[in-house]
N, C-alpha and C positions, 0 to 999 in steps of 0.2 A: 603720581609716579613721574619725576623728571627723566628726560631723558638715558642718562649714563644709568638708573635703578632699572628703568626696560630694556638697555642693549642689555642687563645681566642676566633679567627675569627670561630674555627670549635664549639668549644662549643655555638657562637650565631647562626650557624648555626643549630645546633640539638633545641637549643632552638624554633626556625623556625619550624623546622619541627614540634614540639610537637604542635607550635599552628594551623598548619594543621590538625593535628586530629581534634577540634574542630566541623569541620564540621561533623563529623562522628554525633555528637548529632543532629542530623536534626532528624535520627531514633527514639530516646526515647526521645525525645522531643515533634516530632508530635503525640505522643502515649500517654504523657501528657496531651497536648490542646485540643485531641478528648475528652479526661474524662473531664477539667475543662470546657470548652463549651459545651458539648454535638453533637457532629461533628457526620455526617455521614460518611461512610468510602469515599467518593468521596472531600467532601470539607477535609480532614485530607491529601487525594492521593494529593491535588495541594500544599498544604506545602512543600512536598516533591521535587515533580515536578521542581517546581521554581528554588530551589535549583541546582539539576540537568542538567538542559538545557543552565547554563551559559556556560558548556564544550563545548556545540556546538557552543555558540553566541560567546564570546570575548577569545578563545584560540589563538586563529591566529591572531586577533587584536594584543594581550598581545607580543606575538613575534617582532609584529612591533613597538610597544610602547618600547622597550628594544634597538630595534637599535635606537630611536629616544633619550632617555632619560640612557640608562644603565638600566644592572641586578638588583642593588641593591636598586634604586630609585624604579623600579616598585616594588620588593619583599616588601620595605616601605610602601607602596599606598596599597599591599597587605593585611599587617597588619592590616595599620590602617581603611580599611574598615571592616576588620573580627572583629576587637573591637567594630567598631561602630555597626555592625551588635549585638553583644552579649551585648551591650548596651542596644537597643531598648526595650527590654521582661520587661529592669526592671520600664519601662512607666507603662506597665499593672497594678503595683500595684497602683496607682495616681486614688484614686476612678473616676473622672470626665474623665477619659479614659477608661474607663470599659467599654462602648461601641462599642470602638475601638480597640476590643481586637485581636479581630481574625487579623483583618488588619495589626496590629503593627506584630504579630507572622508572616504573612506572607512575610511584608518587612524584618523583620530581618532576618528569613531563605535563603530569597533571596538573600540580602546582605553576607550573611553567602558563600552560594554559589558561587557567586560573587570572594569573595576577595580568596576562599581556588581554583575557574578557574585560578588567577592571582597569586597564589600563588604555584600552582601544574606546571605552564608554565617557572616562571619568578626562582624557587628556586632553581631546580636542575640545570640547567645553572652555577649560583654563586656557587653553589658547585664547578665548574670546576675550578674557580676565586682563592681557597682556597687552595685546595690539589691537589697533583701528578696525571697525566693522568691516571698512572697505577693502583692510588688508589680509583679513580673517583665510580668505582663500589661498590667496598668494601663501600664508605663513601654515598653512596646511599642506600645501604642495611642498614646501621648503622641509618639514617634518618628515614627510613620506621619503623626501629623496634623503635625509639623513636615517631613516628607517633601513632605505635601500643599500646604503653603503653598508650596514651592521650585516644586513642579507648576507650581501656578496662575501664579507672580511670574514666570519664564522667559518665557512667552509674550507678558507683557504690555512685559517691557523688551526684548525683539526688536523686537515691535510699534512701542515707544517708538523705538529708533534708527532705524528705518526709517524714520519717519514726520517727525521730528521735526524742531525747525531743529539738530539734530545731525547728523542725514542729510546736508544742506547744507554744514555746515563742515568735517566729518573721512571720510576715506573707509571710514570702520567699520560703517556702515547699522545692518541687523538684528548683524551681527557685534560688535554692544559685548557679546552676552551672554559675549562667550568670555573676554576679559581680567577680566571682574567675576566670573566663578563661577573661573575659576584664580586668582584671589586669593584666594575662599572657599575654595575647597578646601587650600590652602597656608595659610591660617590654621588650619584647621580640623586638617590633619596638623600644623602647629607645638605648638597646641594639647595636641593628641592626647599628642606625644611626650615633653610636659613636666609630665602629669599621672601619677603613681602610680596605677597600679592593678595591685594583687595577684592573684596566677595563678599556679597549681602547675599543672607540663609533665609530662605522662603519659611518666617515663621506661622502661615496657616500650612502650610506641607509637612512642617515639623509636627502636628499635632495631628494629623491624619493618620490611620490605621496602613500598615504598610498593606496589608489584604484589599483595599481600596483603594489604594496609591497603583496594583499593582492590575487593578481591573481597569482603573480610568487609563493607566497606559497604552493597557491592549486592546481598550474600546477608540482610542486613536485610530486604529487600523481600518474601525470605519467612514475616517475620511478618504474619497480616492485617492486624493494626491497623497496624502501619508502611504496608505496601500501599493501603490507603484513606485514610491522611493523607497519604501521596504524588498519589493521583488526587485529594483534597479539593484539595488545592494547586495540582495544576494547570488544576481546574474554575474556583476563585479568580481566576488570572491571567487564561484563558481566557475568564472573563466580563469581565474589567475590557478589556480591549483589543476584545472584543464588542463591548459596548456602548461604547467608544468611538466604532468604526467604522459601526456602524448606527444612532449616536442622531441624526445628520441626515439620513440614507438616508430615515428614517421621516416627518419633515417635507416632503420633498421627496417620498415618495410619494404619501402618506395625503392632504397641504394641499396639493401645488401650491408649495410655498416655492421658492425659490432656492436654490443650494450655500450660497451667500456668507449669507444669511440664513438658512438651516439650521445653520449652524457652530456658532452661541448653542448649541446642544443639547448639541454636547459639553464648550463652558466649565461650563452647565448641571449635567452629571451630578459633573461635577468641584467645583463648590463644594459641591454635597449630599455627595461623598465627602468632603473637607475637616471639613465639619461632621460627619460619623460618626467620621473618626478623632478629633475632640475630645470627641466624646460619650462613643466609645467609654474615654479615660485615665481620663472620669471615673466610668462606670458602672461599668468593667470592677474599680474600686475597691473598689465594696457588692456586685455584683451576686454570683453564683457565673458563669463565663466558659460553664455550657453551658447558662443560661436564657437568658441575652442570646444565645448561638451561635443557638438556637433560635429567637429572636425576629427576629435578624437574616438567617438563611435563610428565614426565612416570609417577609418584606419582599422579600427578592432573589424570591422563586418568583412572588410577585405582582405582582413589576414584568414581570416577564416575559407574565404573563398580561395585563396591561393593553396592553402591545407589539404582543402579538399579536392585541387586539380593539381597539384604539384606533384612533379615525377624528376625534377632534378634539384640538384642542391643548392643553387642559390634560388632559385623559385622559395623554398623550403625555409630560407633563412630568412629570406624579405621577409615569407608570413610572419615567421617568429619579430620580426623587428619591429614590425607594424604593428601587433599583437600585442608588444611590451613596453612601447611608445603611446598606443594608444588605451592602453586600460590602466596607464599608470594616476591616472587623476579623475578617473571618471568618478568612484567613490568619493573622492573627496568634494567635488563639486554636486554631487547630489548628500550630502552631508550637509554642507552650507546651507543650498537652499531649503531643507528641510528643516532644520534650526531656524533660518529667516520667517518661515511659515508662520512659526507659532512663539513668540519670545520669550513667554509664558511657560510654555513648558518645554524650555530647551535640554533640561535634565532628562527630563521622560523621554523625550521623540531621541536623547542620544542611546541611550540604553535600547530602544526599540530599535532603531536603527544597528547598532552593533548586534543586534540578536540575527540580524538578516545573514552577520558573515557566518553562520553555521550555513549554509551554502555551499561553501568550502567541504562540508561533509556529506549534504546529500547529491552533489554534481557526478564525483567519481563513481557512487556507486549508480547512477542514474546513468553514467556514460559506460559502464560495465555493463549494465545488462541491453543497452542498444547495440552494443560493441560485438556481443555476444550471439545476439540475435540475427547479426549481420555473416557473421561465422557461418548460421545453420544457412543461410542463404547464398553464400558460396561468394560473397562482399569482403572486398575489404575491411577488417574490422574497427580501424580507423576513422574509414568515414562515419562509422556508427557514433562515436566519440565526438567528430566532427559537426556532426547532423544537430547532436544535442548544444554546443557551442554556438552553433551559428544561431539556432534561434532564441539563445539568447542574448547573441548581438542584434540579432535584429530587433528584439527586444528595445534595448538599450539605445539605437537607431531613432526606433520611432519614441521611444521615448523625451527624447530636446522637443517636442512639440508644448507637453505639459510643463521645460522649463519657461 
């Protein structure tokens, strides 16, 4: 691959990544459908949900679909489901499915889910397909941080149709994000399919029983270091969707704010994460990936400690900054080295690895019932949230030992 074919092959890569964020609209999107249906907060939680628990069902699958077919055929399938997913919403507008509203929102979130499992497994693999071993991290961190910009932009062009004199002229409101990111994503798989990129197909893996493909993966897990880069991953996830949910909880307890004027805290922790994944393309460049790991779990441990003694508002925001600067690349550096482990079965250990970000699903409701328990105890119900967070920074802390 000469030069000028890989600056293309990496720009259809970042393009990829960008449509990975997508998913990230599951958040303000279900926060939509509560208002246009009138949703309780439990039918809004399984929109969610859905979405989520594909990381547990087909991550490991996704691994073995890659030795059977190639990286870059499953990242396609990946695509072109996440289109199809941000397709569906735009049914809702077709009066004689106004019935079937909720239902179309929850396949498509699901599907959404879906293809960003098969897309979180099958992408940073191809990454390796593209650029130098050595720059493999660097060009993971550069991914995450064009992940992050899809993050941040979603929100604000929902915001934008809802609000706008767009609102007024088309019946699309918040609903323009759906027909603009299935366009990106249908560029992005066009893209995809008409760039070359080189990949030898594990033909003894092709002829394995997927039933055994699927055992040998999860008998991985009894290697240690495999087993603590699976719990590092999904401490990872688990803080980022944390401190999502608790970064205006803590406003609203600690200050007196309002919901609506607490929100600032979560765009907040999201543009400090945004700025870590750009940090991180370009330190992760000079640095070696486990003095920065190190530097960047110290940051996560003490954002957490400031959470849990902060009583004014910029005490409150440092955590959050520290928080989102320092858990911005920590997945992707124990991603690396977990692939470097085994070269053999880099397809497996990716699948296994993304199976860890369901994380993201069992933390909240893991920080809910400390949260809660904290209540009967006449606590803060915060620091319960907080209590569960920090030990998984500390976690991830003493974890740079095993890099």
């Amino acid at each position: 691959m000469n030069r000028k074919t890989k600056f293309g092959a990496v720009l259809v890569m970042m393009l990829c990544f960008f449509s990975m964020g997508f998913a990230d609209m599951v958040g303000i999107g279900s926060n939509y459908v509560q208002e246009e249906l009138q949703l309780n907060n439990s039918l809004s939680g399984i929109m969610i949900s859905v979405a989520f628990v594909w990381f547990l069902i087909i991550s490991v699958p996704t691994g073995i679909l890659m030795n059977r077919i190639g990286r870059k055929p499953t990242v396609l399938i990946a695509l072109g489901v996440t289109a199809l997913s941000l397709f569906l919403p735009i049914l809702t507008l077709i009066p004689a499915l106004e019935p079937a509203r909720f239902y179309i929102y929850v396949c498509a979130f699901a599907l959404l889910g879906m293809g960003n499992a098969l897309m979180q497994t099958s992408l940073n693999p191809l990454v390796a397909n593209v650029v130098r071993p050595e720059g493999f991290s660097s060009a993971l961190a550069l991914g995450q941080f064009v992940k992050a910009i899809c993050s941040f932009i979603v929100p604000l062009i929902a915001h934008w149709g809802a609000t706008a004199v767009l609102a007024a002229l088309t019946p699309w409101g918040w609903k323009i994000i759906f027909p603009i990111s299935c366009a990106v994503a249908v560029i992005a798989m066009l893209s995809l399919y008409f760039t070359p990129i080189a990949e030898v197909l594990n033909e003894d893996a092709k002829q394995k029983r997927v039933s055994t493909e699927m055992a040998a993966c999860f008998r991985m897990l009894r290697s240690p270091y495999v087993l603590l880069c699976f719990i590092a991953v999904a401490c990872t996830a688990g803080l980022d969707i944390g401190t999502n949910s608790t970064a205006p909880k803590l406003f609203v307890e600690r200050l007196g704010f309002t919901l609506s004027d607490a929100s600032f805290a979560t765009s907040f922790y999201f543009i400090f994460r945004t700025i870590g994944c750009f940090a991180g393309s370009a330190v992760l460049a000079r640095w070696s990936d486990k003095k920065f790991y190190l530097l960047s779990s110290a940051m996560l441990a003490l954002s957490m400690l400031l959470m849990a003694i902060g009583h004014s508002a910029w005490v409150l925001y440092l955590a959050l900054a520290l928080a989102g600067i320092g858990n911005a690349n920590l997945c992707i550096i124990v991603f690396t080295r977990v692939l470097r482990s085994d070269p053999a079965h880099e397809n497996e250990l990716a699948g296994l690895m993304v199976t860890g970000l369901f994380g993201a699903m069992l933390f909240p409701l893991l920080m809910g019932f400390v949260s809660d328990a904290f209540v009967l105890l006449g606590w803060l119900p915060t620091l319960g949230a907080i209590l569960v967070m920090g030990i998984a920074s500390l976690y991830l802390l003493a974890f740079t030992k095993r890099l």
